[in-house]
N, CA, C and O atoms as a GROMACS GRO file, in nm:
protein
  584
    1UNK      N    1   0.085  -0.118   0.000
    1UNK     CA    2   0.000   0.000   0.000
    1UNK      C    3   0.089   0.124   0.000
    1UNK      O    4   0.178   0.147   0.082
    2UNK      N    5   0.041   0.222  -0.135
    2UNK     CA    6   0.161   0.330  -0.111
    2UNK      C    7   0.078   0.442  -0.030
    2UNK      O    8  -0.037   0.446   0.012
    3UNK      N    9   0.191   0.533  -0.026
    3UNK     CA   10   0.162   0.710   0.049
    3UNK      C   11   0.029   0.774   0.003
    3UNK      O   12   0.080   0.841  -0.086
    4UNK      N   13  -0.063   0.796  -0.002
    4UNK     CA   14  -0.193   0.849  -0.042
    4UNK      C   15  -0.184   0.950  -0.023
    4UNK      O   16  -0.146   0.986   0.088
    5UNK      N   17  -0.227   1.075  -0.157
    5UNK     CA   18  -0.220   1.255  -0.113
    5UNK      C   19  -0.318   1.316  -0.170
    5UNK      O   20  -0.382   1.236  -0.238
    6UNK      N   21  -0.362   1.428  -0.175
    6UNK     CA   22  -0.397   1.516  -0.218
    6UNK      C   23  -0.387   1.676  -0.253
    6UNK      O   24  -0.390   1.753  -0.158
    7UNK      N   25  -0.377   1.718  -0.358
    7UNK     CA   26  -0.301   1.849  -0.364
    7UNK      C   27  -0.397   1.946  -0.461
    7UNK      O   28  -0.463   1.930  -0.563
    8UNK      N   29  -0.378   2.018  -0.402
    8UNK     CA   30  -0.536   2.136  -0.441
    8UNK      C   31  -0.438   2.255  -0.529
    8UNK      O   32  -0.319   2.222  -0.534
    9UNK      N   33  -0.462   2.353  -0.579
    9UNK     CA   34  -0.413   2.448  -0.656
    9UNK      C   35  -0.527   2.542  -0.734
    9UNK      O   36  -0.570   2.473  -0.826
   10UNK      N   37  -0.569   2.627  -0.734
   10UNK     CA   38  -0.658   2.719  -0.768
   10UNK      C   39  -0.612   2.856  -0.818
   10UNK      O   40  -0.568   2.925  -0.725
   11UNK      N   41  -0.609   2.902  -0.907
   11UNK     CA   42  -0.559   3.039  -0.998
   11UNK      C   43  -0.710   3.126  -1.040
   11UNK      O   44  -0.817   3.076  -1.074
   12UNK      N   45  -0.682   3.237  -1.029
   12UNK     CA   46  -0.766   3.352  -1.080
   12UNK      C   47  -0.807   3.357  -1.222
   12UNK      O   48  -0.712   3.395  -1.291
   13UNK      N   49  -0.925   3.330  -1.297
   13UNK     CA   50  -0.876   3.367  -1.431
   13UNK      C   51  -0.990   3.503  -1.481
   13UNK      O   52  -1.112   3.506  -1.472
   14UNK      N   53  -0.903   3.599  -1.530
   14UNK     CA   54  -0.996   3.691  -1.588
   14UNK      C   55  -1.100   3.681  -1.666
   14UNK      O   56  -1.194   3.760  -1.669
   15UNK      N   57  -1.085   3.560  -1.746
   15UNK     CA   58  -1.172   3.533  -1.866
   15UNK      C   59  -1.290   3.458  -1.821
   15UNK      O   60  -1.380   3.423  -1.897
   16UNK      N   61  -1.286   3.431  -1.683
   16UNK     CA   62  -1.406   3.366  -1.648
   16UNK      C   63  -1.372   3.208  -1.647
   16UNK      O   64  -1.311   3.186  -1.752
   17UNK      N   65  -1.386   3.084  -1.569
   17UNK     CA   66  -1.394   2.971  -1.559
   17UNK      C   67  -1.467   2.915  -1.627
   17UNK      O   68  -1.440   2.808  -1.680
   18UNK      N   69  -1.576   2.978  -1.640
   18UNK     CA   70  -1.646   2.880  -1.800
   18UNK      C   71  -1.584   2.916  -1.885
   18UNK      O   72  -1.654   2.941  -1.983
   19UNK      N   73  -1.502   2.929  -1.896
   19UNK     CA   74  -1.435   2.976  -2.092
   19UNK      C   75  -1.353   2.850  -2.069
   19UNK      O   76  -1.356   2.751  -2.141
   20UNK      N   77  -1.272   2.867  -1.947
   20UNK     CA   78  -1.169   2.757  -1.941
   20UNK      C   79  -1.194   2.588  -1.916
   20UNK      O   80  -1.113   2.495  -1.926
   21UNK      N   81  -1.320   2.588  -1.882
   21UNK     CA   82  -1.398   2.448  -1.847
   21UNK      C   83  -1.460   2.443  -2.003
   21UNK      O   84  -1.456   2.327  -2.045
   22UNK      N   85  -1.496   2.504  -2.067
   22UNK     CA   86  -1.520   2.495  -2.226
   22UNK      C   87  -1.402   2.434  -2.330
   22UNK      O   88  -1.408   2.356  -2.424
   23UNK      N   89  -1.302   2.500  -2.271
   23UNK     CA   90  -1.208   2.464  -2.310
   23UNK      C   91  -1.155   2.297  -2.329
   23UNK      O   92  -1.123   2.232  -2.429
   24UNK      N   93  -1.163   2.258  -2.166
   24UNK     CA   94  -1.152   2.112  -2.108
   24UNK      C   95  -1.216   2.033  -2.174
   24UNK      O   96  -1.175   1.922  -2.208
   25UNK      N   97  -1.343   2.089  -2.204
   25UNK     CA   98  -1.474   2.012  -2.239
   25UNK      C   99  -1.485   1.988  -2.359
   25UNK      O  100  -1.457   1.876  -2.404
   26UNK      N  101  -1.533   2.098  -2.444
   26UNK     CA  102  -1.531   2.068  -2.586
   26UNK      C  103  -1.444   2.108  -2.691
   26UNK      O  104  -1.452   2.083  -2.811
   27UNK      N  105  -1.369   2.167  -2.636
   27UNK     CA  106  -1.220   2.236  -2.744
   27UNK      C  107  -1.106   2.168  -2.693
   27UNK      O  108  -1.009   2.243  -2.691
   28UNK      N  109  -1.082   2.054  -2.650
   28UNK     CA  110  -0.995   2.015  -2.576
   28UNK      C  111  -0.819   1.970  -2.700
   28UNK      O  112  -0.697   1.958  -2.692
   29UNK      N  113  -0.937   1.964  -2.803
   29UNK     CA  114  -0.823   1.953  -2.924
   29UNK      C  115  -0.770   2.084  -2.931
   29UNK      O  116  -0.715   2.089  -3.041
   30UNK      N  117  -0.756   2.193  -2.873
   30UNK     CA  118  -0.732   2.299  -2.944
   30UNK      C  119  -0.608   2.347  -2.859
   30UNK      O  120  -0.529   2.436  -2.890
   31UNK      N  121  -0.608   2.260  -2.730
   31UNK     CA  122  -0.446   2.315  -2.614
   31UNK      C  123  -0.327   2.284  -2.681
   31UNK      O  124  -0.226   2.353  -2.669
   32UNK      N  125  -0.334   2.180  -2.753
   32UNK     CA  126  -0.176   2.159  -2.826
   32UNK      C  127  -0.132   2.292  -2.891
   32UNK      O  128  -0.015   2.320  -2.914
   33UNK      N  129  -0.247   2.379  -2.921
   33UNK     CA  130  -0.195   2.489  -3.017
   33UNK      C  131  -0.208   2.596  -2.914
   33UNK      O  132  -0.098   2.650  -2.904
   34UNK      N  133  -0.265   2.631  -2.860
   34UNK     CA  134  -0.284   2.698  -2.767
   34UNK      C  135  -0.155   2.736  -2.669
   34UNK      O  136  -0.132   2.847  -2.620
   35UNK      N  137  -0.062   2.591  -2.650
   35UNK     CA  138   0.061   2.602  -2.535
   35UNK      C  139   0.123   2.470  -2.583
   35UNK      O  140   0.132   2.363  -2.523
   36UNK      N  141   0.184   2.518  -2.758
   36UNK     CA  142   0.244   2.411  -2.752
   36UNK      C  143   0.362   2.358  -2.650
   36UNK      O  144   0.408   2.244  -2.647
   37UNK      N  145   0.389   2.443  -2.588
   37UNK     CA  146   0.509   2.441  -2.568
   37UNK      C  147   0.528   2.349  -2.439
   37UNK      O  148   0.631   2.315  -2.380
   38UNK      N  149   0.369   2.314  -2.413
   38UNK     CA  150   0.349   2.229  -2.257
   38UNK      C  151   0.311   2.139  -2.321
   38UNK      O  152   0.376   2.035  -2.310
   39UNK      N  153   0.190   2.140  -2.416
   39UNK     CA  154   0.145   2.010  -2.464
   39UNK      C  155   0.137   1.979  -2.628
   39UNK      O  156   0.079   2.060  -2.700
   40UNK      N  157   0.193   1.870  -2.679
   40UNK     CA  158   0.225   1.865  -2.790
   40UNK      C  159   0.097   1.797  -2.863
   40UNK      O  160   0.056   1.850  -2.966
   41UNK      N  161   0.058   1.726  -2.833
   41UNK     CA  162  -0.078   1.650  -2.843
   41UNK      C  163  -0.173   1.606  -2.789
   41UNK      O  164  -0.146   1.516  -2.709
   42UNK      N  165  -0.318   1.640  -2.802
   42UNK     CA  166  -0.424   1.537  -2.760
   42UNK      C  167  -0.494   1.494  -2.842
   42UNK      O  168  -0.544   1.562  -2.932
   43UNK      N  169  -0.513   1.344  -2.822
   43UNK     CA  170  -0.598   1.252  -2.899
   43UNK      C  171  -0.723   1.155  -2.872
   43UNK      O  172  -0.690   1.078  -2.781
   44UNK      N  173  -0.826   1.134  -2.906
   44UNK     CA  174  -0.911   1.088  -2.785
   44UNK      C  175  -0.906   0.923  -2.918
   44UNK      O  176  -0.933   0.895  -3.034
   45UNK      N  177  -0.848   0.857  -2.782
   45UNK     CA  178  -0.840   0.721  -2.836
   45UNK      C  179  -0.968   0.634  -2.854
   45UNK      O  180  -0.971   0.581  -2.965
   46UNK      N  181  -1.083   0.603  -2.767
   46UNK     CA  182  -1.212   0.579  -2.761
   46UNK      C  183  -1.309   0.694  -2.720
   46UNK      O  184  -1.274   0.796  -2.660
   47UNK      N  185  -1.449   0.662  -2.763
   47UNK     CA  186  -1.496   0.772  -2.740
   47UNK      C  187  -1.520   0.878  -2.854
   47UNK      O  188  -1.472   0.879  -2.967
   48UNK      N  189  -1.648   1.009  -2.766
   48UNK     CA  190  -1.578   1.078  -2.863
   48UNK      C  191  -1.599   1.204  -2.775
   48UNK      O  192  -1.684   1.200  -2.686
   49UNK      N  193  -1.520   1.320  -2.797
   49UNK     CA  194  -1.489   1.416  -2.736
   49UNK      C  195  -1.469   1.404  -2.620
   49UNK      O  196  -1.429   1.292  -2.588
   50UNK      N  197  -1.489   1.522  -2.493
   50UNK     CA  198  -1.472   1.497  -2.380
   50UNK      C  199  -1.580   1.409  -2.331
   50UNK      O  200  -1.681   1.477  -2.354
   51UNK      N  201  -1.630   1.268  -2.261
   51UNK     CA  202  -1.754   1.250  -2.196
   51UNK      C  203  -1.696   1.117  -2.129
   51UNK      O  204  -1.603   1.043  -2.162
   52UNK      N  205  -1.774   1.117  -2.037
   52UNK     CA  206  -1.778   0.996  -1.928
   52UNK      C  207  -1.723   0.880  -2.035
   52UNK      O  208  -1.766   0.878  -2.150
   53UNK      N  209  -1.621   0.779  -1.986
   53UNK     CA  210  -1.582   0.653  -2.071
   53UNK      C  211  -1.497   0.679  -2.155
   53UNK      O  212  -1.438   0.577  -2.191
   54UNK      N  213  -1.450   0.811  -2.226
   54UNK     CA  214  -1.381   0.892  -2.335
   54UNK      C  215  -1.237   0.838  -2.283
   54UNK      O  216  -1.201   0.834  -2.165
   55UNK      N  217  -1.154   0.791  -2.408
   55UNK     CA  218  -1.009   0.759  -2.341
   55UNK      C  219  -0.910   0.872  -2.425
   55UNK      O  220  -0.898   0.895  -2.545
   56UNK      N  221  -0.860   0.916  -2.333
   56UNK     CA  222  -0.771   1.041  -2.457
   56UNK      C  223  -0.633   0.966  -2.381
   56UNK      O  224  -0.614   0.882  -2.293
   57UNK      N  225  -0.534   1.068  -2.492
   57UNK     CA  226  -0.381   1.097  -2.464
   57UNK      C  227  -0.345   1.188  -2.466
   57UNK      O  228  -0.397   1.273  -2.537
   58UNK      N  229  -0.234   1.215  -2.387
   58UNK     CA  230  -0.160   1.382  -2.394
   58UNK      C  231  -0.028   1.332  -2.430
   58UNK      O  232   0.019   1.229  -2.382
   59UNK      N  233   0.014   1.385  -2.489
   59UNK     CA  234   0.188   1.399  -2.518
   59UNK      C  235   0.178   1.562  -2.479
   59UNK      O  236   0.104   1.651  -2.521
   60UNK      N  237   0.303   1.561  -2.363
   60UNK     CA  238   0.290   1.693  -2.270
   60UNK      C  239   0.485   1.655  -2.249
   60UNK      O  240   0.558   1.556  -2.250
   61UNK      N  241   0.503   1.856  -2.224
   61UNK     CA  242   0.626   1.851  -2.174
   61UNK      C  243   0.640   1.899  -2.035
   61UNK      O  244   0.601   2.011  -2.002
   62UNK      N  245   0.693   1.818  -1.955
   62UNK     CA  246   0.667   1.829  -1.823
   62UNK      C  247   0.840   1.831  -1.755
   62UNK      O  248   0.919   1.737  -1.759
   63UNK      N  249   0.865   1.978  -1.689
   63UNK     CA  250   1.015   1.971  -1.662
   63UNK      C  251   1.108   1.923  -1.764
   63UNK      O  252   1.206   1.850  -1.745
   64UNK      N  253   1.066   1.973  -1.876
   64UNK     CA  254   1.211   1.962  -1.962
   64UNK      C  255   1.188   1.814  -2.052
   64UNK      O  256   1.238   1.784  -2.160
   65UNK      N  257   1.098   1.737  -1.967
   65UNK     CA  258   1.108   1.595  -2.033
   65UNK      C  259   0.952   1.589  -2.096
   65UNK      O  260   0.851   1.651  -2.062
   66UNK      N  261   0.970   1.491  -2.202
   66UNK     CA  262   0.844   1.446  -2.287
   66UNK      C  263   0.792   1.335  -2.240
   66UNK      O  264   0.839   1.227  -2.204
   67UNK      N  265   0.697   1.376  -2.247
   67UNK     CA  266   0.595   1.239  -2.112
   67UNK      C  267   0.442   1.189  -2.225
   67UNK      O  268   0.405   1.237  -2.332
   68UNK      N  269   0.392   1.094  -2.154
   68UNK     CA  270   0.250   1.079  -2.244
   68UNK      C  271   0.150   1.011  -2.120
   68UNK      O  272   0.189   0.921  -2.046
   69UNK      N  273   0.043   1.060  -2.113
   69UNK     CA  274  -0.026   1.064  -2.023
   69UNK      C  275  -0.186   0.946  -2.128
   69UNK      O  276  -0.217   0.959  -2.247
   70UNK      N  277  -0.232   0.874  -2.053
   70UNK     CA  278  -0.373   0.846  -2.088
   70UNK      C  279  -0.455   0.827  -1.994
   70UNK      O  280  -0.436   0.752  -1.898
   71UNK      N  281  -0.546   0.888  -2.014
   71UNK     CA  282  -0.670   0.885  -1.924
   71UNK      C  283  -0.786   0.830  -1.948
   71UNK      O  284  -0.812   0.786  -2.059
   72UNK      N  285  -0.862   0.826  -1.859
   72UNK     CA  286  -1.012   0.757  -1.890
   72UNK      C  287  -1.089   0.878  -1.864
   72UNK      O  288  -1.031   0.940  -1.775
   73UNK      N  289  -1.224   0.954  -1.914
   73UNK     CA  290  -1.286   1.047  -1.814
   73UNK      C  291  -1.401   0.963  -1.719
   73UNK      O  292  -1.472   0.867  -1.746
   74UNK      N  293  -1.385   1.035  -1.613
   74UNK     CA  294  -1.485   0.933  -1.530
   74UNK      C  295  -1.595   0.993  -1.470
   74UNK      O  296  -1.688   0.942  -1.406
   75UNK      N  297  -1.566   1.131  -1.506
   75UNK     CA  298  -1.694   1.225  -1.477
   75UNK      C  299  -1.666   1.375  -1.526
   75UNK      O  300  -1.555   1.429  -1.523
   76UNK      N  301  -1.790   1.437  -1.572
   76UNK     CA  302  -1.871   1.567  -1.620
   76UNK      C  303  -1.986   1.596  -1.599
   76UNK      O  304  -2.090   1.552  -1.648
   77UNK      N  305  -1.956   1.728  -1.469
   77UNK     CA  306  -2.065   1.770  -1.438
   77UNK      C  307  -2.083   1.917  -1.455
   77UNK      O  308  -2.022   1.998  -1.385
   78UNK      N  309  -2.178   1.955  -1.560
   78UNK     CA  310  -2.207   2.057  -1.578
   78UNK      C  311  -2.210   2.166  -1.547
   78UNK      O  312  -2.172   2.267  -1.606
   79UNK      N  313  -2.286   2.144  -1.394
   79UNK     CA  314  -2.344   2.251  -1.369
   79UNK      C  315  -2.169   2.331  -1.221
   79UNK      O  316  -2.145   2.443  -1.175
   80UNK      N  317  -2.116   2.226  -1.211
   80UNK     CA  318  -1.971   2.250  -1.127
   80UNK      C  319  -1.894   2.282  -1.184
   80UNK      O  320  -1.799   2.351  -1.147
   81UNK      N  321  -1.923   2.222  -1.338
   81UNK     CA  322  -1.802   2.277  -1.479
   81UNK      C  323  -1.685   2.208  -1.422
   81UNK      O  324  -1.580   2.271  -1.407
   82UNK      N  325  -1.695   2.084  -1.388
   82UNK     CA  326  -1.566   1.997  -1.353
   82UNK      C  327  -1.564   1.905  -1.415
   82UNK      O  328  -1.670   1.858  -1.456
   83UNK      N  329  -1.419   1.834  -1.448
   83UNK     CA  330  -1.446   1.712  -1.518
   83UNK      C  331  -1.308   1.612  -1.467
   83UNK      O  332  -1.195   1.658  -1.475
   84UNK      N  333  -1.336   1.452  -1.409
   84UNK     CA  334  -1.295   1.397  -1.376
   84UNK      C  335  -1.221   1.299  -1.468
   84UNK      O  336  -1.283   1.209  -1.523
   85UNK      N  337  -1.048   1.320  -1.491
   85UNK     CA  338  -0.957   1.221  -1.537
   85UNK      C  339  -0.875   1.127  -1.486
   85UNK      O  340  -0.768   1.170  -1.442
   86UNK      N  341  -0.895   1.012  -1.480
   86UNK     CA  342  -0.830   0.925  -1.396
   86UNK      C  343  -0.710   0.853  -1.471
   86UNK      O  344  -0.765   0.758  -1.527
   87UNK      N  345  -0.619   0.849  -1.492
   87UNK     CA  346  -0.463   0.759  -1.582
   87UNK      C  347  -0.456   0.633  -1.559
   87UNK      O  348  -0.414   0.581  -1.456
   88UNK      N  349  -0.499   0.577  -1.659
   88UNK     CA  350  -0.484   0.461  -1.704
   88UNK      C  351  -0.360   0.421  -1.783
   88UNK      O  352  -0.374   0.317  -1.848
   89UNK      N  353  -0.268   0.467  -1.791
   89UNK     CA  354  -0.136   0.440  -1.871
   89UNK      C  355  -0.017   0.592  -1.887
   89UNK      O  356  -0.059   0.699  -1.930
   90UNK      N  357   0.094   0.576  -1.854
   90UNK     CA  358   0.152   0.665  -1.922
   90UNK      C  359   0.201   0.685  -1.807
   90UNK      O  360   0.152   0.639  -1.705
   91UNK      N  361   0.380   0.810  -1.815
   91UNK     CA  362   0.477   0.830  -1.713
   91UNK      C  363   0.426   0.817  -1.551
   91UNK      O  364   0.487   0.764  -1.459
   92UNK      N  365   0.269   0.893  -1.548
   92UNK     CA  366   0.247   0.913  -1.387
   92UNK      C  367   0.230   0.788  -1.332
   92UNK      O  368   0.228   0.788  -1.208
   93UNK      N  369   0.215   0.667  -1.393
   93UNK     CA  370   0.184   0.563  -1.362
   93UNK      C  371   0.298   0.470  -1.309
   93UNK      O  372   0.270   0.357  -1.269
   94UNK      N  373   0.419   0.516  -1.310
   94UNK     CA  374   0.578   0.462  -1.289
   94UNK      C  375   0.610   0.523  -1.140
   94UNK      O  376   0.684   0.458  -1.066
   95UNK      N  377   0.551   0.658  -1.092
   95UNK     CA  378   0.577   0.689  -0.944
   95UNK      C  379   0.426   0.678  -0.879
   95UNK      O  380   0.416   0.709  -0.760
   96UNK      N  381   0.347   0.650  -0.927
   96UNK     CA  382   0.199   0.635  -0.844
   96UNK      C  383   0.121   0.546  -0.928
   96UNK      O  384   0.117   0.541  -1.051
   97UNK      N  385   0.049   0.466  -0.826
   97UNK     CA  386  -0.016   0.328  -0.834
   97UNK      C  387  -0.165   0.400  -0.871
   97UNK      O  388  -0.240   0.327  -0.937
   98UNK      N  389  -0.219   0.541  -0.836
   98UNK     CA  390  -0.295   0.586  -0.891
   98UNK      C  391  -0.295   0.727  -0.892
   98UNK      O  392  -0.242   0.794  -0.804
   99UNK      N  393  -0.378   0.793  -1.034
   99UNK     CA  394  -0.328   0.944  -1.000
   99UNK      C  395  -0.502   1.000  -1.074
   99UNK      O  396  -0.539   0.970  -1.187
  100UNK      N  397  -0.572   1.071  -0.989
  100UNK     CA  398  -0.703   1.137  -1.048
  100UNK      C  399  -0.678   1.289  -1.050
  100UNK      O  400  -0.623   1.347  -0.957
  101UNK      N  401  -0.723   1.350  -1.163
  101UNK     CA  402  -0.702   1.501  -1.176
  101UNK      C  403  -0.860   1.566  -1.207
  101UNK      O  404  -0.934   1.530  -1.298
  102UNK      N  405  -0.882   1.651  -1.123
  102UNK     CA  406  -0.992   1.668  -1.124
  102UNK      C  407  -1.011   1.826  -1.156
  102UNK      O  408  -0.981   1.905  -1.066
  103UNK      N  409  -1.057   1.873  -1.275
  103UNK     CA  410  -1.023   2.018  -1.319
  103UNK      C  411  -1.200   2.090  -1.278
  103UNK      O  412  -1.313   2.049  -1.306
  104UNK      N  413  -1.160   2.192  -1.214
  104UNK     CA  414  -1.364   2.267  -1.179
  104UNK      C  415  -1.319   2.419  -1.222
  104UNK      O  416  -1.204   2.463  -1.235
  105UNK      N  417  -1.418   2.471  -1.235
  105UNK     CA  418  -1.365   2.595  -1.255
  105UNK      C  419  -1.546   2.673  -1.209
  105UNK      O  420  -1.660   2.633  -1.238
  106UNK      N  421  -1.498   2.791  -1.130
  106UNK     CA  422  -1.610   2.901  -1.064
  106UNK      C  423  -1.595   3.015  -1.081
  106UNK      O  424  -1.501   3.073  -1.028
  107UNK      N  425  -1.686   3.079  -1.161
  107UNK     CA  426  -1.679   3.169  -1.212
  107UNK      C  427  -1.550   3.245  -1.244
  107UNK      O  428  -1.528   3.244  -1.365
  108UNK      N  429  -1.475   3.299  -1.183
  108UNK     CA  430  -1.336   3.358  -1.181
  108UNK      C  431  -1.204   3.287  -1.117
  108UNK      O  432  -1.108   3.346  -1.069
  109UNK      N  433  -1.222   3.136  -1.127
  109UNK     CA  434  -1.125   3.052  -1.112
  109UNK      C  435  -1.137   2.921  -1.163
  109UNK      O  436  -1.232   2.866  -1.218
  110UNK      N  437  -1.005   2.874  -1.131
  110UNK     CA  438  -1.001   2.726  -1.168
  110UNK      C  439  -0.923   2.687  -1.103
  110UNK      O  440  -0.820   2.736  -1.057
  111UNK      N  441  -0.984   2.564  -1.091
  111UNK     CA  442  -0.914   2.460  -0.951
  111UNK      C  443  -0.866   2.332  -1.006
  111UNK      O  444  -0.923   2.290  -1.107
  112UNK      N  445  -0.760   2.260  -0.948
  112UNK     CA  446  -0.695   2.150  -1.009
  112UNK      C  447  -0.708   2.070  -0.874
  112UNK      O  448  -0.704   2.141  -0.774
  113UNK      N  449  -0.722   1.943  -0.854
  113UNK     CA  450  -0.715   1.887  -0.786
  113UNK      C  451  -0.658   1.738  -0.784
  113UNK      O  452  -0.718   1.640  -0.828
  114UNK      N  453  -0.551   1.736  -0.734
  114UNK     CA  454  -0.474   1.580  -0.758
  114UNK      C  455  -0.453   1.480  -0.661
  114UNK      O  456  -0.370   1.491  -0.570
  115UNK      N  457  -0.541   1.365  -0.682
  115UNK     CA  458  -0.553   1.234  -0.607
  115UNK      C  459  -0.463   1.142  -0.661
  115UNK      O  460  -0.449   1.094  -0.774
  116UNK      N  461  -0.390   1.124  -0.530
  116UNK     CA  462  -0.300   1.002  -0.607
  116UNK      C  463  -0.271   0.893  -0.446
  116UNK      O  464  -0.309   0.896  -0.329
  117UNK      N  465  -0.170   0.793  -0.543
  117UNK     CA  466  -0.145   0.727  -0.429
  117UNK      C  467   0.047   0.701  -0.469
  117UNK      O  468   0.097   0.669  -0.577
  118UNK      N  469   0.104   0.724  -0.360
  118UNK     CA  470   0.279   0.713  -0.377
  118UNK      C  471   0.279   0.534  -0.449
  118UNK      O  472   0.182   0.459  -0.438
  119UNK      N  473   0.396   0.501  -0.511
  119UNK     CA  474   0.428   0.384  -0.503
  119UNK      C  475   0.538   0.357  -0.387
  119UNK      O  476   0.572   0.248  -0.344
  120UNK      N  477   0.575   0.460  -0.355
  120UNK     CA  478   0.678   0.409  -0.188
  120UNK      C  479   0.693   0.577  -0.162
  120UNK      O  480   0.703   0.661  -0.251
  121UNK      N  481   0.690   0.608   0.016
  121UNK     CA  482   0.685   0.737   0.059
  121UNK      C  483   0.792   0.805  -0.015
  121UNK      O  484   0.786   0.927  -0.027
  122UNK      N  485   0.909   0.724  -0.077
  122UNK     CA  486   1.051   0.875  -0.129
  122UNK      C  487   1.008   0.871  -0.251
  122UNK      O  488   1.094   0.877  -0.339
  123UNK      N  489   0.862   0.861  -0.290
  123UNK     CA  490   0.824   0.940  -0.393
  123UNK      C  491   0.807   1.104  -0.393
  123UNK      O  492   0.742   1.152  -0.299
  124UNK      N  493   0.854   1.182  -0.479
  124UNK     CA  494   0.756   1.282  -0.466
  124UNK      C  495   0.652   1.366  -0.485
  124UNK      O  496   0.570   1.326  -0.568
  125UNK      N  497   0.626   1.494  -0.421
  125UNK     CA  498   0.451   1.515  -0.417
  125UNK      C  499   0.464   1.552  -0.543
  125UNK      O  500   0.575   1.547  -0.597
  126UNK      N  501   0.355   1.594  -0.605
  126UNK     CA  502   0.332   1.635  -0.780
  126UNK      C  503   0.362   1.766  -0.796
  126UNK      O  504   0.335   1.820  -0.903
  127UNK      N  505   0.425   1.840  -0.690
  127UNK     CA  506   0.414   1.972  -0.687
  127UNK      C  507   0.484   2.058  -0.830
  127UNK      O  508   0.464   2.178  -0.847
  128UNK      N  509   0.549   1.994  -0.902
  128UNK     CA  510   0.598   2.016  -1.018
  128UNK      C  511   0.478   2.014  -1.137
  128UNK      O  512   0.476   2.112  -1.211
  129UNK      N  513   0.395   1.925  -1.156
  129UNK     CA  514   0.291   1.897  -1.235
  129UNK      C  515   0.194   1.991  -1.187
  129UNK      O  516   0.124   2.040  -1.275
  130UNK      N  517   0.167   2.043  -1.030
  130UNK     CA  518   0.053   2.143  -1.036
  130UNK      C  519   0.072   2.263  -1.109
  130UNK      O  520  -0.011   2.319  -1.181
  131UNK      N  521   0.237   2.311  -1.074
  131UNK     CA  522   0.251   2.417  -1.181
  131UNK      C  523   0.288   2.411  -1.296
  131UNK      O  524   0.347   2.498  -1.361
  132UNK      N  525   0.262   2.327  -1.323
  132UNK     CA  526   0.260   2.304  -1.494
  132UNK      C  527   0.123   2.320  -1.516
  132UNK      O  528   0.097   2.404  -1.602
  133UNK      N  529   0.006   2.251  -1.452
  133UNK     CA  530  -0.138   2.263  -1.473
  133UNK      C  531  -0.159   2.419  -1.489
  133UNK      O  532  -0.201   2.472  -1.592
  134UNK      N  533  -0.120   2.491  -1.361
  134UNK     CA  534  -0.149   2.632  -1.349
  134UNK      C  535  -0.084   2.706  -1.440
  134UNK      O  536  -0.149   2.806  -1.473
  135UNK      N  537   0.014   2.694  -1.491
  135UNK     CA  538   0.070   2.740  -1.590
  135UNK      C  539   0.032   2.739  -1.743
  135UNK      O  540   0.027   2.834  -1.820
  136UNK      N  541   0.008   2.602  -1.765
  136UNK     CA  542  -0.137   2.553  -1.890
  136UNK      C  543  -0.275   2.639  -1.822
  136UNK      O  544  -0.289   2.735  -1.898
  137UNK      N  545  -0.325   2.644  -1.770
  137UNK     CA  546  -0.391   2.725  -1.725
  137UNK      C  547  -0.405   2.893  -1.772
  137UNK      O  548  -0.513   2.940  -1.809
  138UNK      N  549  -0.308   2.955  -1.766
  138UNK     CA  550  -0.228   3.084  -1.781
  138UNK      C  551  -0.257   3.081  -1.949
  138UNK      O  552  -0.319   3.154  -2.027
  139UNK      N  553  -0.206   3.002  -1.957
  139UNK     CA  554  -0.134   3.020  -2.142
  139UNK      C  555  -0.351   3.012  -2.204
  139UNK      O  556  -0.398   3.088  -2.289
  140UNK      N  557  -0.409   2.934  -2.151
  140UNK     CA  558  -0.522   2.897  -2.181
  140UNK      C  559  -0.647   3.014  -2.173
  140UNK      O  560  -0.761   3.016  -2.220
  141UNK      N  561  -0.565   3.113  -2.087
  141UNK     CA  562  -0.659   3.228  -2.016
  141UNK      C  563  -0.599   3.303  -2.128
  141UNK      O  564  -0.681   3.333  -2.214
  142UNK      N  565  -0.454   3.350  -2.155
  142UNK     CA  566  -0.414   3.417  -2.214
  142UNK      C  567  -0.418   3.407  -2.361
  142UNK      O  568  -0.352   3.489  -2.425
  143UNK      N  569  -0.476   3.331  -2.412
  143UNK     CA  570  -0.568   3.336  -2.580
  143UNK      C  571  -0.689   3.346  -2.568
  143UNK      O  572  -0.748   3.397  -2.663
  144UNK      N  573  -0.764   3.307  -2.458
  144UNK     CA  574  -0.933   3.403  -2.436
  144UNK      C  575  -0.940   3.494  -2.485
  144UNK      O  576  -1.013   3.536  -2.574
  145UNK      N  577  -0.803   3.562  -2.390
  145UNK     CA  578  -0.850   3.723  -2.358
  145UNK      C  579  -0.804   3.800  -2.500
  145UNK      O  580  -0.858   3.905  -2.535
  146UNK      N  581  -0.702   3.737  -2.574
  146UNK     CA  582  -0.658   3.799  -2.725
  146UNK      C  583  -0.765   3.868  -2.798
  146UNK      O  584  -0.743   3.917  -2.909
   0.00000   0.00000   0.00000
């Protein structure tokens, strides 16, 4: 049984949280261009668009290194403008036995929220990946507002 955490992170966005939960939701093809420079690709492997059962991939640059992430979505709820990704394959899966990212956004923010579980305590916390989220975040606010 590994280390179990949780790590919260929440940023201001001018453009309003529904622009950016729109984003998540149904433009989700459009972040590779948006910030290439964090994420190089998304592809939704089953499924189609963002929705419950939907399996995507990210090819993302995370600290310098090229990583690939796949997820399952396991929930979208409207009216919270959150949507639940759980990893089913890919780098996060080599230091944690499980990792859920849970993106909401309220009116003038957005919140990231990361469930995971360590594969042994001298793992460490994700605190590198939140600011990468918040930072994708940034870049995501900052073509709204263009």
């Amino acid at each position: 049984m590994g280390v179990k955490g949780k790590l919260i992170g929440s940023i201001e966005v001018k453009c309003g949280g529904h622009l950016i939960h729109d984003i998540f939701h149904i433009k989700t093809h459009h972040i590779p261009n948006i910030s290439p420079s964090k994420i190089q690709s998304f592809e939704i492997h089953e499924g189609e668009t963002v929705k419950v059962g939907s399996i995507v991939n990210w090819k993302y640059n995370d600290d310098g290194k090229d990583k690939i992430l796949k997820q399952v979505i396991e929930a979208v709820d409207p009216q919270t403008k959150s949507i639940t990704w759980k990893a089913i394959g890919g780098d996060l899966l080599e230091l944690y036995n499980s990792f859920t990212i849970v993106t909401s956004c309220d009116h003038q923010w957005t919140t990231w929220t990361f469930v995971y579980e360590k594969k042994n305590k001298e793992i460490p916390e994700p605190l590198v990946l939140l600011g990468f989220a918040l930072d994708l975040t940034k870049d995501i606010e900052g073509n709204l507002l263009k």
